[in-house]
C-alpha positions as CSV (number, residue, x, y, z in Angstrom):
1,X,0.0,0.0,0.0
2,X,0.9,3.4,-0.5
3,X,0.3,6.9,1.3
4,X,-0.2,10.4,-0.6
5,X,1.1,13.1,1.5
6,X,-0.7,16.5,0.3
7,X,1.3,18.6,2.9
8,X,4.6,20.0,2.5
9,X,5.0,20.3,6.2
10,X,4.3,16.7,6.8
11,X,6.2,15.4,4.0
12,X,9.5,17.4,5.2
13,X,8.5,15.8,8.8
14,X,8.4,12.4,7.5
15,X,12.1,12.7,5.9
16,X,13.3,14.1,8.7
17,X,12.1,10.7,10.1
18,X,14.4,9.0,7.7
19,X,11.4,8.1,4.9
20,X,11.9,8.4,1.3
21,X,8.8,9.2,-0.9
22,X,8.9,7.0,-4.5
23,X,7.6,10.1,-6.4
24,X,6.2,13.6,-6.3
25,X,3.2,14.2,-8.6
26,X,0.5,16.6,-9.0
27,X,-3.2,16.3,-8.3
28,X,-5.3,16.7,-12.0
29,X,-8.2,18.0,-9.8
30,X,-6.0,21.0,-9.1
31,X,-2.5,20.5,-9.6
32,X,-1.7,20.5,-5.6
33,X,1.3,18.9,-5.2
34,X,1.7,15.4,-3.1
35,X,4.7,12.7,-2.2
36,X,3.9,9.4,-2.3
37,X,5.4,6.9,0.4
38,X,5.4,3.4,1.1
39,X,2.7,2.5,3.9
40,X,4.0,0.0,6.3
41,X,3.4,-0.5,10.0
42,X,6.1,2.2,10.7
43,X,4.8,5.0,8.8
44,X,1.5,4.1,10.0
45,X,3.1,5.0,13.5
46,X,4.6,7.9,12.5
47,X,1.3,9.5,10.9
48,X,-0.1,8.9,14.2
49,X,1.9,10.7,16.2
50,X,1.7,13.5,13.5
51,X,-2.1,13.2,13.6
52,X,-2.1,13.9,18.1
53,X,0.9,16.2,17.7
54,X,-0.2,18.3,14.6
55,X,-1.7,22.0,15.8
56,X,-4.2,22.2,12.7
57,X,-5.8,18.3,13.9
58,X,-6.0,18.9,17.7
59,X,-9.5,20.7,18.1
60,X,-11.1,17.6,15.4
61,X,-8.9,14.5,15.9
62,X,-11.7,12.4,17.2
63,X,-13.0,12.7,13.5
64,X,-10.1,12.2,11.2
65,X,-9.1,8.7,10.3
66,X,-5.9,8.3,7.7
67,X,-7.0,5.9,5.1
């Protein structure tokens, strides 16, 4: 499985974790840029704590679930 990141901020986050996206492509809908990474049990993790750490999330993370 894979995981598009659509956010700049998280995607520098996740390589500063020591993750390598396999490309960068743009959204058709409207041309937003996103990384795609490999999902595995780690990243999954890591997403997590992004998801309870992330300032943006905190007020509605009872109602956000990563796909």
């Amino acid at each position: 499985m894979v995981y598009r990141c659509f956010s700049k901020n998280q995607k520098d986050w996740l390589k500063e974790k020591g993750y390598e996206y396999l490309f960068k492509g743009l959204y058709p809908r409207n041309l937003k840029a996103f990384w795609v990474f490999i999902w595995n049990f780690a990243l999954d993790q890591d997403l997590q704590k992004w998801k309870r750490n992330n300032p943006r999330l905190k007020k509605n993370n009872n109602n956000i679930k990563l796909k």
